[in-house]
DRENPA-3360 file (N, C-alpha, C; in nm, 2 decimals, always signed):
BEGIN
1 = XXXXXXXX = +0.09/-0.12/+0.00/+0.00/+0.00/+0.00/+0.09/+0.12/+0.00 ~ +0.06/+0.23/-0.07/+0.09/+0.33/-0.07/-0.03/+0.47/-0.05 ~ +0.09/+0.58/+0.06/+0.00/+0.66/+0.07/+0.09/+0.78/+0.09 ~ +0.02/+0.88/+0.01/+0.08/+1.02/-0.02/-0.01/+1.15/+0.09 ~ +0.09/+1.23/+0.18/+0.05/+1.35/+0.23/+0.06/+1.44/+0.17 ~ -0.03/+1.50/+0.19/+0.04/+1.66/+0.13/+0.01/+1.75/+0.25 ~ +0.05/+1.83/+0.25/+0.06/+1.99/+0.36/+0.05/+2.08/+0.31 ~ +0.01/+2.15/+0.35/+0.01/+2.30/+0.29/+0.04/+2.42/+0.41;
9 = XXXXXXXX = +0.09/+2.51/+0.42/+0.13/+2.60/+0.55/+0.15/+2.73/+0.48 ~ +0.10/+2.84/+0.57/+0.16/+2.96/+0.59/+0.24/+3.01/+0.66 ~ +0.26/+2.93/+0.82/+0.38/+2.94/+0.87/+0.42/+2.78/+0.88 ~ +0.54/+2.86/+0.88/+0.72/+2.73/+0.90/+0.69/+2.68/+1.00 ~ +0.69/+2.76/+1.14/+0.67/+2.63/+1.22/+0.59/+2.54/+1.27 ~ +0.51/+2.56/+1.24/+0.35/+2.46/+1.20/+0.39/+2.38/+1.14 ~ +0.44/+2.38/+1.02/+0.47/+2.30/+0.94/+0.56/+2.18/+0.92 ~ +0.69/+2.25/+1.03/+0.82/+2.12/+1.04/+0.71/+2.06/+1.23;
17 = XXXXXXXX = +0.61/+2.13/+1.26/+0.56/+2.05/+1.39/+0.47/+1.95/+1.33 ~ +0.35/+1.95/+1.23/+0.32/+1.89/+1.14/+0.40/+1.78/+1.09 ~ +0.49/+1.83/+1.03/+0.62/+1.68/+0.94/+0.67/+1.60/+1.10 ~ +0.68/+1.70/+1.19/+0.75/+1.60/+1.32/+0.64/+1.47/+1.34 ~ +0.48/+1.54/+1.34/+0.39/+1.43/+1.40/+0.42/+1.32/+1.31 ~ +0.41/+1.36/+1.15/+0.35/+1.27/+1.03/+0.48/+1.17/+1.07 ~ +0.62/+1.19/+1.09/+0.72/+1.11/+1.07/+0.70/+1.00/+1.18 ~ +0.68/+1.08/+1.34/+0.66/+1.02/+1.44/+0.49/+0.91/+1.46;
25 = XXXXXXXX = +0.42/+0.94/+1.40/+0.33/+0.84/+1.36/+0.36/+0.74/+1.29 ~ +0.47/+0.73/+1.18/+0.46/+0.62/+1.10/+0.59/+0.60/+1.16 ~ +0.66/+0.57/+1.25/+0.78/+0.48/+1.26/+0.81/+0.38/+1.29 ~ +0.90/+0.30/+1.23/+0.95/+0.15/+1.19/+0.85/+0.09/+1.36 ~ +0.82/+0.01/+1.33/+0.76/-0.10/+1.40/+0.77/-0.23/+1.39 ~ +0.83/-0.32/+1.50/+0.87/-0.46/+1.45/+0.74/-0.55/+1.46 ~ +0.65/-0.44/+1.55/+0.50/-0.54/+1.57/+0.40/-0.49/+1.45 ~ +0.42/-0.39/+1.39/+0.33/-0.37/+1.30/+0.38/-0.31/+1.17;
33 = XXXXXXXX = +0.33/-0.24/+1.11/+0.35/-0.19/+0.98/+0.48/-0.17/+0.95 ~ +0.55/-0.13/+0.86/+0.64/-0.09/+0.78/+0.59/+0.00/+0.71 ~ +0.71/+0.14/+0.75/+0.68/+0.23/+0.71/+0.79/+0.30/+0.64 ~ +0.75/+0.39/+0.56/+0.89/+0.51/+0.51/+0.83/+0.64/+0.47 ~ +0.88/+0.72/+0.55/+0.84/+0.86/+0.48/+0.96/+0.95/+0.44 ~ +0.89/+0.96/+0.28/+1.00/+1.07/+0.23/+0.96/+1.15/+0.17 ~ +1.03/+1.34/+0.20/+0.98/+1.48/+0.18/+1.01/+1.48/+0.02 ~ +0.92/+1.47/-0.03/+0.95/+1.47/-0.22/+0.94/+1.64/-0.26;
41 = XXXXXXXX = +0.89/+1.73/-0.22/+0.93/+1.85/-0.24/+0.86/+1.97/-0.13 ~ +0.96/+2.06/-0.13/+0.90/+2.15/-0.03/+0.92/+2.31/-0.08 ~ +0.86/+2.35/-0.07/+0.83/+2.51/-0.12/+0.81/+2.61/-0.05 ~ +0.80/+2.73/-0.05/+0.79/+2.84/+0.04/+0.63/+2.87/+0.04 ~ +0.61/+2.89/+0.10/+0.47/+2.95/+0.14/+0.42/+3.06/+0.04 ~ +0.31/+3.11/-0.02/+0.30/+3.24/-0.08/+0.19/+3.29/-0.01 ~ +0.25/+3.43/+0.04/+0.20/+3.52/+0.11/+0.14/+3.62/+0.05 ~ +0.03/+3.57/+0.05/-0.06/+3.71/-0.02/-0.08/+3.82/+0.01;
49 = XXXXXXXX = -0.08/+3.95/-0.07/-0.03/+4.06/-0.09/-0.14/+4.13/-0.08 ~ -0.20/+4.24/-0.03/-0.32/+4.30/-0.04/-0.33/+4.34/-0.12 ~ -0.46/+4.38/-0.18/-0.44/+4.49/-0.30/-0.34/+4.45/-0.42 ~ -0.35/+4.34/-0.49/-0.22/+4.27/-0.56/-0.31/+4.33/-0.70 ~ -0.19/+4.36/-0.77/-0.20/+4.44/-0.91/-0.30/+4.35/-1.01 ~ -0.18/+4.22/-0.95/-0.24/+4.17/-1.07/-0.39/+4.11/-1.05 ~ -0.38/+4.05/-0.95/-0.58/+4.04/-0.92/-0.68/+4.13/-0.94 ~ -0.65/+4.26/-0.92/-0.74/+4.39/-0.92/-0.74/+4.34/-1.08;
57 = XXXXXXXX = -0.64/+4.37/-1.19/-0.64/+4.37/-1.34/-0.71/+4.24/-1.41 ~ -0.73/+4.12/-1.33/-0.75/+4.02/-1.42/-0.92/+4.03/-1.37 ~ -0.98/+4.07/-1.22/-1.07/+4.04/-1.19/-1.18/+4.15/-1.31 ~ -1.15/+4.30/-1.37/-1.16/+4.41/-1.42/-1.18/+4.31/-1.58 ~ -1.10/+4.26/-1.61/-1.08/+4.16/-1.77/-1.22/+4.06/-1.76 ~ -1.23/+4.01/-1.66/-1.32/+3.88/-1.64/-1.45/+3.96/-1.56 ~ -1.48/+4.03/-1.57/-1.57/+4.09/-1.58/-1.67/+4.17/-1.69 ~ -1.52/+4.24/-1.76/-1.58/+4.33/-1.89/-1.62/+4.25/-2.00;
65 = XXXXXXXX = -1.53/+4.10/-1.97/-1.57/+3.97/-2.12/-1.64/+3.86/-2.03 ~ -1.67/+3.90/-1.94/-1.82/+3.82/-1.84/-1.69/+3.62/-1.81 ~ -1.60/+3.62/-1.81/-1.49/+3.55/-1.78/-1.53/+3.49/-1.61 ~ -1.51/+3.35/-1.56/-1.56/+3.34/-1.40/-1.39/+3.37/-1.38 ~ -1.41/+3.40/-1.27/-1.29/+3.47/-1.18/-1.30/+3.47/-1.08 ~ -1.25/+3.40/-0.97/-1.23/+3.40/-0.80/-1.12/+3.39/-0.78 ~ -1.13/+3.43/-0.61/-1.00/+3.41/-0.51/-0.99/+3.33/-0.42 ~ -0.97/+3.16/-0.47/-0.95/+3.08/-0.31/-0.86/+3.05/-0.28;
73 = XXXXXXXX = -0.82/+2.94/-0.19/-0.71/+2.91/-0.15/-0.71/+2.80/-0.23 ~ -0.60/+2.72/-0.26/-0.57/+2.59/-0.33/-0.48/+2.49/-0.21 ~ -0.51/+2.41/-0.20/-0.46/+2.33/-0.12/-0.39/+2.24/-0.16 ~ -0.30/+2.24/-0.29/-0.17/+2.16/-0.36/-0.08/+2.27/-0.34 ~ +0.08/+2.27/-0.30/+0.15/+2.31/-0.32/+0.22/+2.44/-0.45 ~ +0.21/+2.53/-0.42/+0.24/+2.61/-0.58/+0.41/+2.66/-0.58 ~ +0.46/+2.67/-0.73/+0.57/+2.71/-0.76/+0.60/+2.90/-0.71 ~ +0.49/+2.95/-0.66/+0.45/+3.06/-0.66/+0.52/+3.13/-0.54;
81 = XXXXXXXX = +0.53/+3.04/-0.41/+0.60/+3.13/-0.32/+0.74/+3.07/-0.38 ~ +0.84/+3.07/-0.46/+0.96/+3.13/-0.52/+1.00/+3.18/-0.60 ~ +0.91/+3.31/-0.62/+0.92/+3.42/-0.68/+0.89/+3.52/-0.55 ~ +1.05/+3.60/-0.64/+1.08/+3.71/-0.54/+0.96/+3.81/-0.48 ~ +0.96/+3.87/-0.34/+0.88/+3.93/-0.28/+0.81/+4.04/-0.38 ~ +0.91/+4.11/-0.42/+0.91/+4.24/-0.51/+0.82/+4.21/-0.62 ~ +0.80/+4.09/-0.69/+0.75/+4.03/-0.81/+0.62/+4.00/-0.81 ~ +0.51/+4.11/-0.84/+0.37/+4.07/-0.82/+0.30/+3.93/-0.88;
89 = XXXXXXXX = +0.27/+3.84/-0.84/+0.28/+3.69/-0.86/+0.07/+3.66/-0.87 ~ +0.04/+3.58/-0.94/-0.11/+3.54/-0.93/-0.08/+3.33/-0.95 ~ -0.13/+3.26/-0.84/-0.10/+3.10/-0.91/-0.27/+3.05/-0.91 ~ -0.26/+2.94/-0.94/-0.40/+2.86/-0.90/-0.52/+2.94/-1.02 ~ -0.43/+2.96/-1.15/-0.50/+3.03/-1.26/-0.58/+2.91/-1.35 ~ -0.50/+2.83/-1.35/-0.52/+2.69/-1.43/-0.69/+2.61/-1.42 ~ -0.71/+2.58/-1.53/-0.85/+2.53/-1.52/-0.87/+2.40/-1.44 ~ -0.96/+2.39/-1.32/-1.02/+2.28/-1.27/-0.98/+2.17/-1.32;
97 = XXXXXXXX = -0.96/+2.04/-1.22/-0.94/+1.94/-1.33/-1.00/+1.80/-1.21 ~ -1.01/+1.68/-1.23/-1.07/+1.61/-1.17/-0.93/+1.46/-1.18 ~ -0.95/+1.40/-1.09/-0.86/+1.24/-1.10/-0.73/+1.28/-1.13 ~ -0.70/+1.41/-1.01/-0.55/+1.44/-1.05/-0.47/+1.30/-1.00 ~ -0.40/+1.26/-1.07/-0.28/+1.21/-1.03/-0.33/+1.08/-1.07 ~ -0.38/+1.03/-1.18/-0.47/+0.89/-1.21/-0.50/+0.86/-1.35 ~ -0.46/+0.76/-1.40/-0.47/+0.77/-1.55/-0.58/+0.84/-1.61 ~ -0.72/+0.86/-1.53/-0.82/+0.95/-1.58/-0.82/+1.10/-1.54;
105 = XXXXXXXX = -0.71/+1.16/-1.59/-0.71/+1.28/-1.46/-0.75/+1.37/-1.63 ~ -0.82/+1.47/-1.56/-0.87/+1.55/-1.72/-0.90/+1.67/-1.63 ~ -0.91/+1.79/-1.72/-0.97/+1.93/-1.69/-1.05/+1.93/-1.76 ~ -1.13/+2.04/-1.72/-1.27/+2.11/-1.81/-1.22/+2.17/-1.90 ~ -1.25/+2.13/-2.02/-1.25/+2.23/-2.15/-1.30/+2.39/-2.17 ~ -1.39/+2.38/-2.10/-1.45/+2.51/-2.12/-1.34/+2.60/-2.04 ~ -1.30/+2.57/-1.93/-1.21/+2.66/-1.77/-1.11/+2.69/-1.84 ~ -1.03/+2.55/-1.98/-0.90/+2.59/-2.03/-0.90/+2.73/-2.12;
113 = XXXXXXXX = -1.04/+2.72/-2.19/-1.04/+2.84/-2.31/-1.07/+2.95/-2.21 ~ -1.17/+2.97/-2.14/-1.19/+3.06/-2.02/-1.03/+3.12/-1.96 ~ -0.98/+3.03/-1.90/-0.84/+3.07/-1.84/-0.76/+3.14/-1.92 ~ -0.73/+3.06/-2.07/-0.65/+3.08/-2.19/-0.66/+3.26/-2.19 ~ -0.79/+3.21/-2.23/-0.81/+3.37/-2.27/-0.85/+3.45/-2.17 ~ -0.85/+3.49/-2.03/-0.88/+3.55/-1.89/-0.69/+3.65/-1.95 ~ -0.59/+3.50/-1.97/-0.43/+3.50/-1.94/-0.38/+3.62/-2.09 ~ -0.45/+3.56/-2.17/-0.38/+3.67/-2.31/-0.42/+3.78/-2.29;
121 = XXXXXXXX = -0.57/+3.77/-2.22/-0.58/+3.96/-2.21/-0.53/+4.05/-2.17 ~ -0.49/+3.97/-2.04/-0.39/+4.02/-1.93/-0.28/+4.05/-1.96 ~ -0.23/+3.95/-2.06/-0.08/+3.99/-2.07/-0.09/+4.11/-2.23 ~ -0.17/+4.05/-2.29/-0.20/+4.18/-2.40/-0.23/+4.36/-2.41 ~ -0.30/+4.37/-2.22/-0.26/+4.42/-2.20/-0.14/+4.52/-2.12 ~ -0.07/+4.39/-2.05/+0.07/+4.45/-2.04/+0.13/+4.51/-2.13 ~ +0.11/+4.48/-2.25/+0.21/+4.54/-2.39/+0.25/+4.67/-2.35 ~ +0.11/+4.77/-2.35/+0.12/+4.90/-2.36/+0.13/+5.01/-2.26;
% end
């Protein structure tokens, strides 16, 4: 059997107190299970920004071309807290998708052309 955690944190020490429980719950046992835990990747937190440029600008796009647009939290890991502070950053743009991680794993079609184009406007209008 195999089984994958994931975590998610906004603070650090929560998080290595968290990894302490997860490691100290699964340890070698000669009366029971066999276990192994290993940290497959770890990332910085992304601290969201009040008032962030780029959400004001995309929510203004997806509005004027009637586009859905929200603000949640995502609860998978994002490449997003490693980009520098200074660097206004937007993640979790990507269309919906279902049976992640499973030979049936698919997104909505409609959310990709939605997103697609939510993303060119945006940057289209960065141009000028």
């Amino acid at each position: 059997m195999h089984a994958t955690v994931v975590i998610t944190y906004l603070n650090d020490k929560l998080a290595m107190e968290a990894e302490d429980k997860v490691r100290e719950s699964f340890k070698f046992s000669s009366q029971g299970m066999n276990s192994f835990v290993e940290k497959i990747e770890e990332r910085p937190s992304l601290l969201r920004k009040k008032n962030n440029p780029i959400i004001k600008e995309l929510k203004n796009i997806s509005s004027e071309w009637n586009i859905p647009f929200g603000v949640e939290s995502s609860l998978l890991a994002t490449a997003a807290g490693e980009v520098p502070r200074d660097i206004p950053v937007v993640c979790g743009i990507a269309p919906a998708s279902k049976g992640l991680y499973t030979p049936n794993e698919a997104i909505h079609r409609q959310e990709l052309v939605q997103r697609t184009l939510l993303l060119a406007l945006y940057l289209k209008g960065q141009e000028t």
